[in-house]
C-alpha positions in Angstrom: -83.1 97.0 77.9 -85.3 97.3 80.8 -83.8 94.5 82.9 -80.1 96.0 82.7 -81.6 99.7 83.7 -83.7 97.8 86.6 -80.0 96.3 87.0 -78.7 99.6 86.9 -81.3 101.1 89.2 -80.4 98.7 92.0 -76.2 99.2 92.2 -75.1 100.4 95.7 -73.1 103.7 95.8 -71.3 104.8 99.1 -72.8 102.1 101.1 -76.6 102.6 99.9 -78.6 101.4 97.6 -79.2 103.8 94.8 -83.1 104.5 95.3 -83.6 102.8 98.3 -86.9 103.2 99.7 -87.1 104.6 103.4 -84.3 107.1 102.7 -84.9 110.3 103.6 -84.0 114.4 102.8 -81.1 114.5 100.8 -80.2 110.9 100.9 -83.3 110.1 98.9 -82.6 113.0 96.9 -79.0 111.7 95.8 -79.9 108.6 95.4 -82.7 108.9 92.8 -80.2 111.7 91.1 -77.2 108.7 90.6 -80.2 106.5 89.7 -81.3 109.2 86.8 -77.5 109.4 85.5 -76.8 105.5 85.7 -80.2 105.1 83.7 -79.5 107.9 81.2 -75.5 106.4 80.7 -77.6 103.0 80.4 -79.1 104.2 77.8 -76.6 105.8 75.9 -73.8 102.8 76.3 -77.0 99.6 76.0 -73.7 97.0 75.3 -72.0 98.1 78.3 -71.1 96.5 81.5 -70.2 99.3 83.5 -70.2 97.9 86.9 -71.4 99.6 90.6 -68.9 102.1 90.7 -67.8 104.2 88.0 -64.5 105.5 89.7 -63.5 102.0 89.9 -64.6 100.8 86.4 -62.3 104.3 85.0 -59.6 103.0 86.8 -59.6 99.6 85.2 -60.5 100.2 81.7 -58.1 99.2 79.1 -58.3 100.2 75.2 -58.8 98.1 73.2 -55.7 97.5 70.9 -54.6 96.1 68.1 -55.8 96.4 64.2 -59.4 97.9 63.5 -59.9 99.6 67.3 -60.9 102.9 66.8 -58.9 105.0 69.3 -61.7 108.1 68.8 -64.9 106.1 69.4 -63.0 104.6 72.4 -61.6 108.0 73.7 -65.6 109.2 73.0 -67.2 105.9 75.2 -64.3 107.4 77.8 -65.3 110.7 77.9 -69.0 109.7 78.5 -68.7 107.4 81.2 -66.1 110.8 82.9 -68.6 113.5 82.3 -71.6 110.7 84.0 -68.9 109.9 86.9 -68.4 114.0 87.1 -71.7 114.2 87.5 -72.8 112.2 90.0 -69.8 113.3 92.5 -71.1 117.2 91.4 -74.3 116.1 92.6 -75.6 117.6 89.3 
């Protein structure tokens, strides 16, 4: 679990790395708050691969169909990876 939120911890948002060091005012500030959501979603979604960019992984995403998917566990894992995506483009 800790590698993939080190993993996590490292992604590059908007041309930065998230938590770079040297960054300064608010910068530093948003970084370390997209590093606190991508850790927190991390730990809520462990089995996840959800990539460097939230926005693009949403756009991607496809259901699972067929027999046995269940569409309110998937629409749930959906929701929570909006709200984090919400989030970090609130800036809160």
């Amino acid at each position: 679990m800790r590698a993939r939120k080190a993993g996590l911890l490292g992604l590059r948002t908007r041309g930065r790395t998230i938590g770079a060091v040297g960054g300064r005012g608010a910068d530093a500030t948003t970084d370390g708050f997209v590093a606190r959501v991508y850790a927190e979603l991390a730990e809520e979604l462990p089995e996840e691969d959800l990539g460097e960019d939230l926005g693009d992984f949403l756009e991607r995403y496809e259901p699972a169909g067929g027999p046995g998917t269940d569409a309110e566990a998937d629409e749930e894992f959906l929701e929570t990876v909006r709200e984090a995506h919400h989030r970090i483009a609130r800036g809160y």
